[in-house]
C-alpha positions in Angstrom: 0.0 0.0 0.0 2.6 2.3 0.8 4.4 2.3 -2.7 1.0 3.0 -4.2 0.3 6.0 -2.1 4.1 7.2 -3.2 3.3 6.5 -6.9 -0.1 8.7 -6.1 1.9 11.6 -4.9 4.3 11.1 -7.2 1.6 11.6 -10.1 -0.5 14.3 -8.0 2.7 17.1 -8.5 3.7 15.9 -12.1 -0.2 16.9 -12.8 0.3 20.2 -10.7 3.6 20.9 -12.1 2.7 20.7 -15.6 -0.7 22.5 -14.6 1.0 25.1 -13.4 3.2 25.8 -15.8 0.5 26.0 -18.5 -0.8 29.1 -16.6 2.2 30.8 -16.4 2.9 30.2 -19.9 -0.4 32.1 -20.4 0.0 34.8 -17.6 3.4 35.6 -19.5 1.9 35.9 -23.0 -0.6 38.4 -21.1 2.2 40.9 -20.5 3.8 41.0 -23.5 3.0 44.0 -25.4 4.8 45.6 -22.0 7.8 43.5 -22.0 8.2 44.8 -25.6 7.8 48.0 -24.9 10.5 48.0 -21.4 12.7 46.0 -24.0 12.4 48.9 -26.8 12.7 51.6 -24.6 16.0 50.1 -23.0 17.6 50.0 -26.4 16.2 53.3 -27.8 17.8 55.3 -24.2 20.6 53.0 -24.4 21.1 53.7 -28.1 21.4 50.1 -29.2 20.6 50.1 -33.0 19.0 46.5 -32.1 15.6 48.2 -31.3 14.8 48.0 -34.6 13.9 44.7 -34.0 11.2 46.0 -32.1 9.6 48.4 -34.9 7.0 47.5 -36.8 7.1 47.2 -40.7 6.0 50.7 -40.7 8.9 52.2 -39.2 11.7 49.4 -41.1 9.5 49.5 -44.9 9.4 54.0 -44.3 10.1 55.3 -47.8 12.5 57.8 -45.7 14.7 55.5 -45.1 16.6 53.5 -42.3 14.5 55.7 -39.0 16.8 54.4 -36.5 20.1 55.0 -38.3 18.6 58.6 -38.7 18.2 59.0 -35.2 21.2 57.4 -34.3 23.0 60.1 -36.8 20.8 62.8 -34.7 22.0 61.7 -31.9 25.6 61.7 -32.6 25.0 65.3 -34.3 23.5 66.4 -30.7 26.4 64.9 -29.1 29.2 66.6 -30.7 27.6 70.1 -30.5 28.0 69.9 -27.2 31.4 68.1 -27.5 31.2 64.8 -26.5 30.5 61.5 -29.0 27.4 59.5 -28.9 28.3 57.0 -25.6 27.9 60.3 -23.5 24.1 60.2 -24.8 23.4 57.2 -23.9 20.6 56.5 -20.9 19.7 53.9 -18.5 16.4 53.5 -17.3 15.4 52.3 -13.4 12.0 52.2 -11.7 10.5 51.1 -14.9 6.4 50.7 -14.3 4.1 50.0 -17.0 0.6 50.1 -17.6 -1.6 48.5 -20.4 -4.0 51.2 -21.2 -5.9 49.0 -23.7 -5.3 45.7 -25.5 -7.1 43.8 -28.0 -5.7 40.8 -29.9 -3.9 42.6 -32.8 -3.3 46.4 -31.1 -2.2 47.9 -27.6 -1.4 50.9 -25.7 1.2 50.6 -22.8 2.2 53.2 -20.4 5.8 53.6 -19.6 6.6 55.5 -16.1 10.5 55.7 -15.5 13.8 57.1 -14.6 16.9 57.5 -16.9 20.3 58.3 -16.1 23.1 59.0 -18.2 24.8 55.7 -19.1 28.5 56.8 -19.7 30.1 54.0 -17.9 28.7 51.5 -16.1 29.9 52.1 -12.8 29.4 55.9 -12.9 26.2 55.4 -13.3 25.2 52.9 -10.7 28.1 55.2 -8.1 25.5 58.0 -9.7 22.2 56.3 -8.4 24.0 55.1 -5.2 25.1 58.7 -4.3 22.2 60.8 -5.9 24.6 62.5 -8.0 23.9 62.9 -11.5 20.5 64.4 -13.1 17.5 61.8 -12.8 15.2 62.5 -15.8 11.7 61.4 -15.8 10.5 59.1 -18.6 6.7 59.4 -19.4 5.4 57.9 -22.7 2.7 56.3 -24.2 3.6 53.8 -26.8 1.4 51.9 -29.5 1.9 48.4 -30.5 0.6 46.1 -32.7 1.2 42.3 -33.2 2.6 41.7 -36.8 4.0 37.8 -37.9 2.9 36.9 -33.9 5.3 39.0 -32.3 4.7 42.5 -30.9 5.9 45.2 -32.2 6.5 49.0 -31.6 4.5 51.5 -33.9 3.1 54.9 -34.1 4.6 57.2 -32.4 7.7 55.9 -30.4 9.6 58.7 -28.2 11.5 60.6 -30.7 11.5 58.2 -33.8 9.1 59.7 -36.2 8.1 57.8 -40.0 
């Protein structure tokens, strides 16, 4: 009797196990318009020319031409006006909170409340956070997405990047 009642248990959290991790699977797929919006708002402060991975065909097929190596250009124009070159631009952001505004199956609206530093070095700017020095700017942006090939995607009006 006792090596069926192991076999039981043994069964009993296979069942919960794989149970459970069908509902995170879901929960996680739930949140995923704002994980692609943390993960393109991290490479657009950051200045990682990888965000265009999170663009939507509207901003990579623009009949202006590549939009992020534009604003990458902009950027580095910006930066050596005021005499520095384009790592002194860079941002990181902390306290990142979203918040879906709306969401349908093909289309959503997601908040983005943060803080960015400047990113110079790495340890500058956590030394920076630890000891308040630095400027802290606010990050406040509404960003639009839309689900193209299955995968969200970044469109409409994203920060600075314009079509």
């Amino acid at each position: 009797m006792q090596q069926g009642s192991r076999f039981f248990t043994i069964i009993a959290v296979l069942v919960v196990g794989v149970m459970l991790q069908i509902m995170l699977v879901f929960a996680d797929q739930r949140g995923a318009p704002a994980k692609t919006a943390v993960a393109f708002s991290k490479a657009y402060f950051g200045l990682d020319p990888a965000m265009v991975k999170y663009l939507c065909n509207a901003y990579t097929a623009s009949e202006e031409g590549d939009v992020v190596g534009d604003y990458l250009n902009r950027v580095v124009d910006d930066a050596s006006v005021v005499g520095f070159d384009r790592n002194y631009m860079r941002s990181r952001l902390y306290s990142v909170h979203t918040k879906i505004i709306s969401q349908s199956d093909t289309e959503a609206e997601v908040r983005i409340l943060a803080e960015r530093k400047r990113n110079i070095n790495p340890i500058f700017t956590v030394v920076g956070r630890l000891f308040s020095i630095g400027e802290t700017y606010p990050v406040d942006e509404t960003l639009k997405l839309v689900k193209e090939d299955g995968r969200w995607k970044v469109c409409g009006r994203a920060f600075s990047l314009t079509v």
